[in-house]
VOGU-3710 file (C-alpha; in Angstrom, 3 decimals, decimal comma):
1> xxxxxxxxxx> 112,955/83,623/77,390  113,725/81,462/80,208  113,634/84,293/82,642  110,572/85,404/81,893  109,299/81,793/81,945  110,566/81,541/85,409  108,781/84,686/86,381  104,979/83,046/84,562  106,084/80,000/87,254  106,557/81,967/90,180
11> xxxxxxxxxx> 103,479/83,686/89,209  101,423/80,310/88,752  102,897/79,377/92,295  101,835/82,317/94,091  98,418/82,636/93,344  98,275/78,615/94,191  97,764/76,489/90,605  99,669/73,593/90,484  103,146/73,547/88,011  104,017/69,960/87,568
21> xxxxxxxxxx> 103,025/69,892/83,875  104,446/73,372/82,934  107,287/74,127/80,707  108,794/76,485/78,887  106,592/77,185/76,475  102,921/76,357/77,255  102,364/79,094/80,075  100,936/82,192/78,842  99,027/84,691/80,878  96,000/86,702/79,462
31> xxxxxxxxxx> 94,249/89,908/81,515  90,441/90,646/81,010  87,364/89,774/81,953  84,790/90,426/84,752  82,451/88,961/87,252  78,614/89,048/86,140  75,820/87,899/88,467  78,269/85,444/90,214  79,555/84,091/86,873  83,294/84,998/85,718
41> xxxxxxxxxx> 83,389/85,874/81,902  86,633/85,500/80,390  87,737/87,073/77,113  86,933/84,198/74,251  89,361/85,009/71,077  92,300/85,039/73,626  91,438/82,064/75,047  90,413/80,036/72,363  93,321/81,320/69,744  95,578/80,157/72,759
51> xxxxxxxxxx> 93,931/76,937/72,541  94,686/76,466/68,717  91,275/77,549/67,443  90,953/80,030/64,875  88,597/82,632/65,361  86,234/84,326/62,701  84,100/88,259/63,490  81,108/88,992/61,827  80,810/92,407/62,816  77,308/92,564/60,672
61> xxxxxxxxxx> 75,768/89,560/62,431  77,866/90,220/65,740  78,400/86,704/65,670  81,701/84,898/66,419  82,762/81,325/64,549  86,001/79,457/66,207  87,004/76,103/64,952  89,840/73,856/66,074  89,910/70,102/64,396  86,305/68,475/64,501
71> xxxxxxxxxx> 84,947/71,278/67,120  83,016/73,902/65,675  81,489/76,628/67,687  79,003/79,683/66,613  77,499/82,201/69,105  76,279/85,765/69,186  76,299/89,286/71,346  73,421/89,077/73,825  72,484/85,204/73,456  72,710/82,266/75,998
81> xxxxxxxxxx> 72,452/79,764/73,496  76,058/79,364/71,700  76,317/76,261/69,125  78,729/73,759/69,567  79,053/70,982/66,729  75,718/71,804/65,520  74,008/71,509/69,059  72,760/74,172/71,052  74,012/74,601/74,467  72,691/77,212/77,574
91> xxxxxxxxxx> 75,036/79,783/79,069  74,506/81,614/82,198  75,169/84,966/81,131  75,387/85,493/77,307  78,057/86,484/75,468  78,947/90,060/75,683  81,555/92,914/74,364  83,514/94,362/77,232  85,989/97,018/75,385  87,598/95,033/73,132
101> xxxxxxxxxx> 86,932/91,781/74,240  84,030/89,416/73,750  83,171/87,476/77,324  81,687/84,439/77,594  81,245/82,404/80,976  84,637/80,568/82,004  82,741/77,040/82,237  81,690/77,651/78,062  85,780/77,002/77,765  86,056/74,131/79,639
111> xxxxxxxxxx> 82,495/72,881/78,104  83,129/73,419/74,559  86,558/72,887/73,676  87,047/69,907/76,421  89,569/71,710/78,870  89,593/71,933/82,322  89,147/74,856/84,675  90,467/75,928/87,962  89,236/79,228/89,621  90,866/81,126/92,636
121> xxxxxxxxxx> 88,698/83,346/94,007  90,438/84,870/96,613  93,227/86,082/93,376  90,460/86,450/90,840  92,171/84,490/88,479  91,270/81,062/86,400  93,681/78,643/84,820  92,655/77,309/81,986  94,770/73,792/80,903  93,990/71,445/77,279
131> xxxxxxxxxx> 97,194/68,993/77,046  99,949/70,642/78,097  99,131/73,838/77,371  98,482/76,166/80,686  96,579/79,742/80,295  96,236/82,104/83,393  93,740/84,620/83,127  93,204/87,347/85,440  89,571/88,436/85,769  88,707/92,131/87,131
141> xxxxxxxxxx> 89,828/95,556/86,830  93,233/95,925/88,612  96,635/97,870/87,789  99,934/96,100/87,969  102,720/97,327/89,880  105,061/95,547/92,281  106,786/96,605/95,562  110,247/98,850/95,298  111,142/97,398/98,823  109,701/95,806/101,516
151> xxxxxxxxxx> 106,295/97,601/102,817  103,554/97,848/104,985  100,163/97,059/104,206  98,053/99,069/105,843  94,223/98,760/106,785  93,420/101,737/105,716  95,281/104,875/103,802  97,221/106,370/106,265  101,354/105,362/108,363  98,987/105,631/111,549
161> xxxxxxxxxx> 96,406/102,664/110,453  96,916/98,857/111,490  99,559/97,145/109,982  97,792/94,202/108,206  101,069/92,468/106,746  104,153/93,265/105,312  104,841/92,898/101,994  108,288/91,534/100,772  110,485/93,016/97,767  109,938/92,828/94,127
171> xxxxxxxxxx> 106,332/91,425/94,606  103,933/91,528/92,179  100,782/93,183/93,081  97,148/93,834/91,959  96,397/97,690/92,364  92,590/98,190/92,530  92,233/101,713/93,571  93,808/104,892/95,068  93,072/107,988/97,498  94,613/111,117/97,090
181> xxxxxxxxxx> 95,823/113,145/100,086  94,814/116,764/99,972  94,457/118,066/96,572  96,656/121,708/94,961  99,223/121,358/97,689  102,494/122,971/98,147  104,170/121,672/94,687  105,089/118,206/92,617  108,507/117,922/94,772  106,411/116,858/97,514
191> xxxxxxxxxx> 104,127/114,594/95,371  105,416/111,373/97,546  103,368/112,618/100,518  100,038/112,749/98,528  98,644/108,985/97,604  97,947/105,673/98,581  97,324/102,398/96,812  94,520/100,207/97,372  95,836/96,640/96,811  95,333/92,879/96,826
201> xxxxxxxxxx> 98,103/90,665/98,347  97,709/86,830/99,623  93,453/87,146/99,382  93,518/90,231/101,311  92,818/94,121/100,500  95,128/96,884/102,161  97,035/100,074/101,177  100,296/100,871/100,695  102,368/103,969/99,446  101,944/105,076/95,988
211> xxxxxxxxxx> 105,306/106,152/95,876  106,578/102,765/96,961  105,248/100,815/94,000  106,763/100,082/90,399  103,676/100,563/87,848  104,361/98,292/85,263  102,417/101,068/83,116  103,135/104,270/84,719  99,963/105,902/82,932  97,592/103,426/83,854
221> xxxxxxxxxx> 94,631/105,033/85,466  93,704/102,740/88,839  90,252/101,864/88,560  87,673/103,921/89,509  90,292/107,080/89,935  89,880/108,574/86,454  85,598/108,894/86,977  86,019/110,233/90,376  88,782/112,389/89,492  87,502/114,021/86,471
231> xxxxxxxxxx> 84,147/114,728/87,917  85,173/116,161/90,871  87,389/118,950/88,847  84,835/119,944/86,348  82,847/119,850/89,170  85,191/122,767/90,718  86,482/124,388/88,126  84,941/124,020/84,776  81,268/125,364/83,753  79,471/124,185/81,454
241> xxxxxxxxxx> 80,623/126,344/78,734  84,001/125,475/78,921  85,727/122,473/77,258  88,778/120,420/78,640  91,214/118,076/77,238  94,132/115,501/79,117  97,466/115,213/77,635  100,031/112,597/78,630  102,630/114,909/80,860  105,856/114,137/82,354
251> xxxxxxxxxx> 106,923/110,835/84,248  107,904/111,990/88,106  108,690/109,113/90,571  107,927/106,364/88,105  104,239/107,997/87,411  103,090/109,001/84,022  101,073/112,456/85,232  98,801/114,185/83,387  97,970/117,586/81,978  94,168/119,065/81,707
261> xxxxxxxxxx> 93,759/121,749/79,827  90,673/124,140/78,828  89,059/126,509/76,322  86,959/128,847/78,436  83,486/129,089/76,906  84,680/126,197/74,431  86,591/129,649/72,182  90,046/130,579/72,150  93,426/129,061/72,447  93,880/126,134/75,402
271> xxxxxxxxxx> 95,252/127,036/78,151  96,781/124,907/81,025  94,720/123,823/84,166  96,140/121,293/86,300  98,198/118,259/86,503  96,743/114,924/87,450  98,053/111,195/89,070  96,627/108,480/87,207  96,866/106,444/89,976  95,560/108,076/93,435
281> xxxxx> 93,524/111,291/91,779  95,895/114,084/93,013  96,078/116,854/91,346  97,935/120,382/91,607  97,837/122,941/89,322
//
């Protein structure tokens, strides 16, 4: 426990919130969210249920109900006007489902259950604090994965690019995309060779080896890889008559790969087509 509060602290420090008040047991960090017409939504039954509220789902009504003490609040899917101890109040952006998540705008927290809020922009994250209790939530679509060693970021995805920092060992790092280099070449012993990581670090956006990161979920797709990926192999290599499936594969190099198959003409048994990385979009089969 107290190591992995020590690593919430380091976190809070790095991404610049303040730590005075936080102690072992009132840090807790929540991912999810997005940015909407200049307005950062936040996931609300995380939050709130952090914040001692208990949280009611109508899925009929597609309303939500959260209550903590004398504070009562009621809104819906699609509305800007939430309820908060029987008075309405106007939102930006109105509440909306984002996978499994309902988002509301990050100032709704701060407005309706009396905490304060602190946004980074540069980090994309908010801390959210209500007495002593401090919430970090990290807002956008990012992988995790930290650095194996020390590293180069690069400006662009390539050893012969600029040099835009280095990057120190065991960091923890936002992954927000990846680039493939080459696609169905030579074989998976050479895999290192093939990808790069497009990353945040200290407010700024670089690359860095694939193969020099530790994926703290090695079959996380890195966002926008998986649409781009996909299309561009059906695309190639599937009609469409034919009907194609992914399986979970093997882990090589500390990345969960992969396996398409297909059923030519959608008849027939499945047979194997390729093998794809989640995380740059390479694939060899």
């Amino acid at each position: 426990m107290k190591k992995i509060i020590s690593c919430m602290l380091v976190l809070l420090l790095a991404i610049g919130f303040d730590v005075t008040m936080a102690s072992a047991n009132n840090v807790v960090s929540i991912d999810g969210g997005k940015i909407v017409n200049s307005r950062t939504l936040v996931p609300l039954r995380s939050i709130f249920e952090e914040l001692g509220a208990n949280v009611q789902w109508n899925q009929k009504d597609k309303t939500i109900t959260a209550t903590k003490g004398k504070t009562n609040i009621w809104l819906k899917i699609g509305s800007k006007n939430p309820i908060v101890n029987g008075k309405a109040v106007m939102i930006d952006v109105p509440a909306q489902i984002h996978g499994d998540s309902t988002l509301v705008p990050l100032r709704f927290i701060s407005e309706s259950m009396g905490a304060t809020v602190e946004w980074n922009a540069s980090n994309e994250t908010a801390m959210i604090t209500l007495s002593d209790k401090k919430i970090i939530v990290n807002v956008g679509i990012y992988d995790r994965a930290s650095t194996n060693e020390k590293i180069a970021m690069k400006s662009s995805p390539g050893t012969s690019y600029r040099t835009a920092g280095m990057i120190p060992a065991g960091t923890e790092l936002k992954v927000i995309g990846g680039e493939p280099i080459g696609f169905d070449q030579k074989d998976w012993y050479a895999y290192e060779q093939y990808g790069w990581s497009k990353i945040k670090y200290n407010g700024q956006t670089g690359w860095v080896p694939t193969h020099d990161l530790k994926f703290a979920d090695p079959y996380n797709w890195a966002p926008g890889v998986k649409e781009a990926t996909l299309s561009e192999i059906k695309r190639n290599f599937v009609t469409s008559k034919d009907k194609v499936k992914i399986e979970k594969s093997d882990v090589v190099g500390g990345i969960g790969l992969y396996a398409m198959y297909i059923q030519i003409e959608g008849k027939g048994e499945w047979q194997y087509l390729l093998t794809i990385d989640p995380k740059t979009g390479w694939y060899h089969g």
